[in-house]
N, C-alpha and C positions, 0 to 999 in steps of 0.2 A: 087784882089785889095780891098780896104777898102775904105767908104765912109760916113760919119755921114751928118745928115740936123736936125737941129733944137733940135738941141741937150739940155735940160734943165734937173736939176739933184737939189734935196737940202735936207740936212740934218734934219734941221729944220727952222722955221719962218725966222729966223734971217742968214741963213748959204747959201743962193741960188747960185747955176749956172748957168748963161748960156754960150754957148758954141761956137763958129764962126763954121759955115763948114767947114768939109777937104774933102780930096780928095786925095789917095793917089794909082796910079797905080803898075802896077807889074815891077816889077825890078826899080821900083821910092822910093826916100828918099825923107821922110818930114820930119824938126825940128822945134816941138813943144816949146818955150823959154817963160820962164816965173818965176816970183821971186816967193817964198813960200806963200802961202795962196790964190794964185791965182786959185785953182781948177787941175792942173797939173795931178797928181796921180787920181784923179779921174773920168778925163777925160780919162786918159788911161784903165783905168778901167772899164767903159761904154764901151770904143773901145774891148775888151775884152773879151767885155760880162759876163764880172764879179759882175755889178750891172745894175741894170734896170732901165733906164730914164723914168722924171717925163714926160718929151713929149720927142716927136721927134725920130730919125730912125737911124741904124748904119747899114750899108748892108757888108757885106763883100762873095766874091766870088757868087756876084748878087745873094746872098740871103737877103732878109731881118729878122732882129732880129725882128721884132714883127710879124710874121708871123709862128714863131717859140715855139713848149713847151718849159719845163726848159728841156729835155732828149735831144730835138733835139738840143736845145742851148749849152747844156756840150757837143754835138759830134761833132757838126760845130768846136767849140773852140779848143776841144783837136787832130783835124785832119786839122786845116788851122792855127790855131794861135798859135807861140813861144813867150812865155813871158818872159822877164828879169824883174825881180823883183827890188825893190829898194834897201830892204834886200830879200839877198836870200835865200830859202826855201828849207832843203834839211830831206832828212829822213837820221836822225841820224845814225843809227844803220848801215848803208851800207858804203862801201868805195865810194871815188870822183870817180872810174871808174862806179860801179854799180848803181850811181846816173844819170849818165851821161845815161844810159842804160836804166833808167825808163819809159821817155816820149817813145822806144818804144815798152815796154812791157804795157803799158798802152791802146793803140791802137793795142795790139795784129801784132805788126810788128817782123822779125824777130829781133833780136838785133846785131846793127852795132858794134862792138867793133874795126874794122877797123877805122870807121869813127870817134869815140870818140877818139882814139889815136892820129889819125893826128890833129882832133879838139885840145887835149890837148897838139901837140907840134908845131901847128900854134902862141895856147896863151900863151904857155911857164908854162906848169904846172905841164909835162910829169911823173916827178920824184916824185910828189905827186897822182899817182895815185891809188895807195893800201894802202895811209891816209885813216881815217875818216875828214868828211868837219870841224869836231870843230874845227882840229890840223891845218886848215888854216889860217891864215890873209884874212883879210877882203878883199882886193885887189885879192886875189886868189882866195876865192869864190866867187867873185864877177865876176872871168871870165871862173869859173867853170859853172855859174849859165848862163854864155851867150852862153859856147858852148853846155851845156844841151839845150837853147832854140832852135838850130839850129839843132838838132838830128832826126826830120821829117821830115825838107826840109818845113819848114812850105810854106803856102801863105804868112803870115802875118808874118811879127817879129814887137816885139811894145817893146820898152827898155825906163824903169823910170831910169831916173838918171845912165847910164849905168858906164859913167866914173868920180862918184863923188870921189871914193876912190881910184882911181890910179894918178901916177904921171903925168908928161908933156908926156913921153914917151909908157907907156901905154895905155894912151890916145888914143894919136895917133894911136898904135899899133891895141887896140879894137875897133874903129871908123874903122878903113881902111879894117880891118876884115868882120865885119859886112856886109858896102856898097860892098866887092865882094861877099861875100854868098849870102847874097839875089839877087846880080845882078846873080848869077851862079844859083840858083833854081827858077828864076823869080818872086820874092816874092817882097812885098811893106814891105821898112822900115820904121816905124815912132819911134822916138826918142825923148823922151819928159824930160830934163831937165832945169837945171838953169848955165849951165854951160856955160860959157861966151866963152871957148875954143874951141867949138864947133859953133860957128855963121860963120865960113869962110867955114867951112867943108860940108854946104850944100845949094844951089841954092832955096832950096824951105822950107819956113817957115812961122810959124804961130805965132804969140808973143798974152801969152795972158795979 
């Protein structure tokens, strides 16, 4: 599970956050909804563990992040937390399968190439798998980048703006995705965009 308390974050004088608490258990969905400039991205990013709050605590899998170095904070992260990026992040040089294959040679896991295939013909991407990511559409690597987050079986999945660049139907498609894999590896989803299409799709929400 994942859990923030007093969460405060600021760029500079003029740029501050703070943050409401969440709380988010395992096999549980929360969405995050909030219009741009509201702090969004950055909160996920705190949740992360990607930047270090000016106060306050993010615990995930009852550990706490300040109780934590930066070594043991990058292994906590890359062994409990799958991240969907806003844009997604891919090493060029590799095809969309051996992208998909990264997070688990990263933790020294054997590499699933089973589970990437069904992954990519759950999101409909199959025929693109021996691509380079450049030669995709945004929409594709956009669901290239979500079935890479699911490739550990994280604790955590954390998705910025997961479905800004796909259609109604996609949407859908990657949303319904999502809440069964994390319900199937007992993981906490949290979802953190502006997308108004998504406010029916989950019971538990945060507006910031």
């Amino acid at each position: 599970m994942i859990s923030s308390r007093n969460l405060r974050f600021s760029y500079s004088p003029q740029k501050k956050f703070s943050f409401p608490d969440i709380q988010c258990g395992n096999k549980e969905t929360l969405l995050i909804l909030g219009q741009s400039g509201r702090g969004k991205t950055t909160l996920l990013h705190l949740l992360a563990l990607l930047l270090k709050p000016e106060s306050g605590e993010v615990r995930i899998a009852d550990k706490s992040s300040n109780a934590l170095s930066q070594e043991e904070l990058t292994s906590l992260r890359a062994r409990n937390i799958g991240i969907i990026y806003q844009r997604p992040h891919f090493v060029s040089a590799l095809s969309v399968l051996d992208n998909l294959l990264l997070p688990n040679f990263l933790v020294n896991q054997k590499q699933d190439k089973v589970k990437a295939v069904q992954l990519a013909e759950q999101l409909g991407f199959t025929e693109h798998l021996s691509k380079k990511t450049h030669q995709l559409s945004q929409g594709e690597q956009q669901r290239v980048s979500i079935a890479r987050s699911l490739m550990n079986n994280p604790n955590v999945i954390l998705a910025d703006e997961p479905t800004s660049n796909l259609d109604d139907v996609n949407c859908q498609k990657v949303i319904q995705l999502l809440k069964a894999q994390s319900a199937s590896i007992g993981a906490s989803l949290v979802v953190v965009t502006h997308d108004q299409r998504l406010k029916d799709e989950f019971s538990n929400q945060v507006i910031l």
